[in-house]
C-alpha positions as CSV (number, residue, x, y, z in Angstrom):
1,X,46.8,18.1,47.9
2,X,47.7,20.3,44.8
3,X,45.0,22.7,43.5
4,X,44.1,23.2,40.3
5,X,45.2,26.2,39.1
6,X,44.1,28.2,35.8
7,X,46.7,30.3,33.6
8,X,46.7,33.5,35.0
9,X,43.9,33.0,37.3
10,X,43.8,32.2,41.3
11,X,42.8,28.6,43.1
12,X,39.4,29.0,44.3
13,X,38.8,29.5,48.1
14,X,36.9,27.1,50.5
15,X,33.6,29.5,50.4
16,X,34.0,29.7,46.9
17,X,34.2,25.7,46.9
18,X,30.5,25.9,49.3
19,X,29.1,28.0,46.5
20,X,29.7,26.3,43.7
21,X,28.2,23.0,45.9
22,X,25.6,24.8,46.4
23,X,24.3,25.7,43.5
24,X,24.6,22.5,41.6
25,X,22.8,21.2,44.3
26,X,20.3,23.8,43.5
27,X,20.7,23.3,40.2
28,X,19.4,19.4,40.7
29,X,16.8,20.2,43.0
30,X,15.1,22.3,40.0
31,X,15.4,19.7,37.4
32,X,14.2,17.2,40.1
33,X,10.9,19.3,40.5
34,X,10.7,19.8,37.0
35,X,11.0,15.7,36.4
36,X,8.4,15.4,39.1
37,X,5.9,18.2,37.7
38,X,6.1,16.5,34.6
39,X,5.5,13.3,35.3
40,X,2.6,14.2,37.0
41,X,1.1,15.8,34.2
42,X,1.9,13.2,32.0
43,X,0.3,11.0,34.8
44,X,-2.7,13.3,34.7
45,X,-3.5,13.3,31.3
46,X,-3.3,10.0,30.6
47,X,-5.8,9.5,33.6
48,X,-8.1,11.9,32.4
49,X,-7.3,11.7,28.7
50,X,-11.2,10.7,27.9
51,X,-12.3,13.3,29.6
52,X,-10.1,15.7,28.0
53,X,-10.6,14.6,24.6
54,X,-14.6,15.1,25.3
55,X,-14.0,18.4,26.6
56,X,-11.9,19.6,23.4
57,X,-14.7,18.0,21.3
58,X,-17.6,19.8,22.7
59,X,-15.6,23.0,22.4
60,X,-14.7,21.8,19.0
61,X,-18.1,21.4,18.3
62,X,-19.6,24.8,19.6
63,X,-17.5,27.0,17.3
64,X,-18.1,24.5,14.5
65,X,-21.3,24.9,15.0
66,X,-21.6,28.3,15.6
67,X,-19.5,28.9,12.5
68,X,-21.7,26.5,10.3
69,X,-24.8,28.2,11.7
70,X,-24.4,31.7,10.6
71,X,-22.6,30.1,7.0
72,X,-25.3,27.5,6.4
73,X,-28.3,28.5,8.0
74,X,-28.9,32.1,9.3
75,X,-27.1,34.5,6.8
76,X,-29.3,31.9,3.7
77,X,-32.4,32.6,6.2
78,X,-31.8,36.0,6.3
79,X,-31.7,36.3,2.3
80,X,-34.6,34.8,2.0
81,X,-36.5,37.3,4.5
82,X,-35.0,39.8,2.3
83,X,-36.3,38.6,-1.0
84,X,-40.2,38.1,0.6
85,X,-40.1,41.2,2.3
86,X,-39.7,42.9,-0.9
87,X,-43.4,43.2,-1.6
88,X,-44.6,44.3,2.1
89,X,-41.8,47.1,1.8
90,X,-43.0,48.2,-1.1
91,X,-46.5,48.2,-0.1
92,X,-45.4,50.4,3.3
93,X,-43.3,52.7,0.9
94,X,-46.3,53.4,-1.2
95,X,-48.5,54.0,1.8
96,X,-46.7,56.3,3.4
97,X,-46.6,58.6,-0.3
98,X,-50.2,58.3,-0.5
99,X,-53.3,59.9,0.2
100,X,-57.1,59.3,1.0
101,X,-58.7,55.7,1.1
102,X,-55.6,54.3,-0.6
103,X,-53.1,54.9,2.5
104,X,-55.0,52.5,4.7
105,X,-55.5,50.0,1.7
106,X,-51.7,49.6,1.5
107,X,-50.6,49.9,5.2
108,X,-52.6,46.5,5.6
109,X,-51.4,45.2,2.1
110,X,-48.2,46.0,3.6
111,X,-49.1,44.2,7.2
112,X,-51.0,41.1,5.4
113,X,-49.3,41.0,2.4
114,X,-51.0,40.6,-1.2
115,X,-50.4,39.3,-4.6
116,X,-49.2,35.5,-2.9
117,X,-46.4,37.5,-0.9
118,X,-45.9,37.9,2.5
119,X,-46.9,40.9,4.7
120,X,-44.7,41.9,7.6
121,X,-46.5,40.0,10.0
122,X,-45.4,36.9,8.3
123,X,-41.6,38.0,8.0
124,X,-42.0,38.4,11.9
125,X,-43.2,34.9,12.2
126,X,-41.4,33.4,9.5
127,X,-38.2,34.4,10.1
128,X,-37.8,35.1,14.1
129,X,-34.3,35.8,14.9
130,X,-33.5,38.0,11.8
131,X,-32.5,41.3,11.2
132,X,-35.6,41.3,8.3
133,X,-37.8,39.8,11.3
134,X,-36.5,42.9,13.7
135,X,-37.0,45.5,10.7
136,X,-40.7,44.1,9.9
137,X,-41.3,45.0,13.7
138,X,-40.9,48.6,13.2
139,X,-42.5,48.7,9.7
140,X,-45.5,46.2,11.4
141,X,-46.2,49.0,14.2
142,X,-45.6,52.2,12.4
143,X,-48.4,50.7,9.9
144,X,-50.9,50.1,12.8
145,X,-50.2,53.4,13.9
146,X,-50.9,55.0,11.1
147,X,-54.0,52.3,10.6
148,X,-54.8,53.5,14.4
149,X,-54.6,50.4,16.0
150,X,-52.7,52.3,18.8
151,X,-51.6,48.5,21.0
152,X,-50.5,46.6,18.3
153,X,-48.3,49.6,17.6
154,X,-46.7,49.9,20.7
155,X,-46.3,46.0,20.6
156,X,-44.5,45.8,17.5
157,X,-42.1,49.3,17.7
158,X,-41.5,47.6,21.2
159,X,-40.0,44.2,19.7
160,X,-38.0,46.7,17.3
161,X,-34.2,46.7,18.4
162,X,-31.9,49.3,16.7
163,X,-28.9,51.3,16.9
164,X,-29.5,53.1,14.2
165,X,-29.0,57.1,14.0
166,X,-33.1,58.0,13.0
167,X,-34.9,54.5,13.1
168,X,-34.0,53.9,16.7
169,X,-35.4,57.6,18.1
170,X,-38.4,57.2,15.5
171,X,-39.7,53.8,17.1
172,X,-39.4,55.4,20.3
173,X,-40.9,58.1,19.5
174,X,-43.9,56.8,17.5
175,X,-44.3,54.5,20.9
176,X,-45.0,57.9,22.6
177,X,-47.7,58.8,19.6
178,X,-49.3,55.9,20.4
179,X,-49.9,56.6,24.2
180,X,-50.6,60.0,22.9
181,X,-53.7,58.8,20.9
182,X,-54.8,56.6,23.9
183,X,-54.8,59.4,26.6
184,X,-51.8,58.1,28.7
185,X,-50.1,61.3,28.2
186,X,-47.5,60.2,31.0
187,X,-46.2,57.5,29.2
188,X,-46.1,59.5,26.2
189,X,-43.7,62.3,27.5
190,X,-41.6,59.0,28.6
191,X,-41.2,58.0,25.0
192,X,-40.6,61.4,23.6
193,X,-37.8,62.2,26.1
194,X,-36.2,58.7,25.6
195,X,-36.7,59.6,21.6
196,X,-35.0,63.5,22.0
197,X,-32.3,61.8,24.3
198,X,-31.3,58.8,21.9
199,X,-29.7,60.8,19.6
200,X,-28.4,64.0,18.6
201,X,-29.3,65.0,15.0
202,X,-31.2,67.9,13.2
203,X,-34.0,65.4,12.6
204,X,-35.1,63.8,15.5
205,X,-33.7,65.5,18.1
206,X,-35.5,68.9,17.7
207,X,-39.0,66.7,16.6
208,X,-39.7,65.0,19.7
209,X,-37.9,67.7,22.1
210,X,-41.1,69.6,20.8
211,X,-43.4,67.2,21.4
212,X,-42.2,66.4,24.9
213,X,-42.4,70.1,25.5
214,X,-46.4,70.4,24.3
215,X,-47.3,67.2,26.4
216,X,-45.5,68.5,29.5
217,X,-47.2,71.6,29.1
218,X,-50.5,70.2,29.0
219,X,-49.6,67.9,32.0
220,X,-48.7,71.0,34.0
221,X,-44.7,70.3,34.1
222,X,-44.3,74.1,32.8
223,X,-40.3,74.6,33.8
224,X,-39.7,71.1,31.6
225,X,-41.5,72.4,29.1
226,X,-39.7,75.8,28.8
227,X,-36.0,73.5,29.1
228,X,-37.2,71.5,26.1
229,X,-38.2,74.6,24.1
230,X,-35.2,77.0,25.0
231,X,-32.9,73.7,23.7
232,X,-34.7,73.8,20.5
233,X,-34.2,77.6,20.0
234,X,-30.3,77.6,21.4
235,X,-29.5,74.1,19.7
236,X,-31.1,73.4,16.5
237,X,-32.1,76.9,15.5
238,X,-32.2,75.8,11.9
239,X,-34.8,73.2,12.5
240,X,-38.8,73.3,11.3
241,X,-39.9,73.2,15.0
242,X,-37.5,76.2,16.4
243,X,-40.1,78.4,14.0
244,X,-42.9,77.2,16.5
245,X,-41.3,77.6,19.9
246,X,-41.5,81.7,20.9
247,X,-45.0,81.5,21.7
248,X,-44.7,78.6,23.4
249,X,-41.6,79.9,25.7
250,X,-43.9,82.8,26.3
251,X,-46.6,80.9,27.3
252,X,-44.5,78.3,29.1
253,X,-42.5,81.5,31.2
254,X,-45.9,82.7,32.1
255,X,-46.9,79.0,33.7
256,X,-43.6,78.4,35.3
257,X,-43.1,81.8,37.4
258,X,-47.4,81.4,38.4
């Protein structure tokens, strides 16, 4: 039988012949499975389509729903924690720039609220779930701190949640005044550690490394002491508590080497 032979080319072999069988056979056999996958997945769906379409929906739904949440509900909330907190932070603000009988006046003006507005107590309550709520914590415990009503302090600076660069040490750190006042002086040098360690500014930092250092001295940890005051001198030389340190590195040398 004659063999097809292309212009300038050579008639293929018999193994050339097998290979070319081959892979059309091949070839098919992909398609085939293809076809088959296919239908299968058609056959699927339409099975299950109800179930699929539910699925979507409730998916559908959440983000709707988260979306329409923060748009229609929490960030209006939120303003309106804003606007009534107005008074109470104005009330805190002018209590913590005054002096005699006043101060205490306006801490619980600003916990209470006065003149038909709301106190920080209510903002709490009001409006749970808000960053106003969250800030109203920390103004709520650094007012009874300052009123002396050591628990409630360390209640509300405890709800406080921040990652702010000052607000987040200072709650922690007014925590450990609190414990201070009450005599759990343990608990305090806990607080002022976590306060020093928070954050690393001129501010903070060197403020509550010094008062770690006084309660750990007065709890007998000498050697922590002297750490926490060497840091102050070597690190924030510039600060208002490096000016009080040398005596107390003297004093804390003296306790560590006894």
């Amino acid at each position: 039988m004659a063999t097809y032979k292309k212009k300038g080319g050579k008639p293929q072999t018999k193994v050339e012949k097998q290979i070319d069988i081959e892979e059309d056979s091949t070839t098919a056999e992909v398609f085939n499975t293809l076809d088959e996958t296919a239908s299968k997945t058609e056959a699927f769906v339409e099975k299950n389509q109800k179930y699929i379409f539910i699925i979507i929906g409730v998916v559908a739904l959440v983000v709707l729903g988260s979306m329409g949440y923060k748009e229609f509900i929490a960030k209006p909330k939120q303003i309106n924690a804003m606007n009534d907190m107005f008074q109470a932070q104005k009330y805190f603000n002018d209590a913590v720039n005054s002096t005699g009988t006043a101060k205490d006046s306006l801490f619980n003006l600003a916990l209470s609220g006065g003149e038909g507005k709301f106190g920080m107590l209510d903002i709490v309550e009001e409006y749970s779930g808000t960053p106003s709520a969250n800030l109203a914590n920390y103004y709520a415990g650094t007012a009874y701190l300052n009123l002396k009503n050591y628990k409630n302090a360390i209640e509300y600076l405890s709800d406080f949640k921040s990652e702010d660069e000052v607000l987040a040490p200072l709650a922690k750190g007014n925590i450990g005044d609190a414990f201070a006042q009450l005599n759990q002086q343990e608990d305090a040098l806990s607080y002022y550690e976590e306060a020093a360690n928070m954050r690393n500014n001129e501010y903070t930092t060197p403020m509550y490394l010094y008062k770690a250092g006084v309660i750990a001295l007065e709890l007998g940890k000498a050697s922590r002491a002297l750490g926490y005051f060497e840091k102050i001198q070597e690190d924030y030389a510039n600060s208002t508590e490096a000016s009080k340190v040398e005596v107390l590195i003297g004093k804390a040398q003296v306790l560590a080497n006894k």
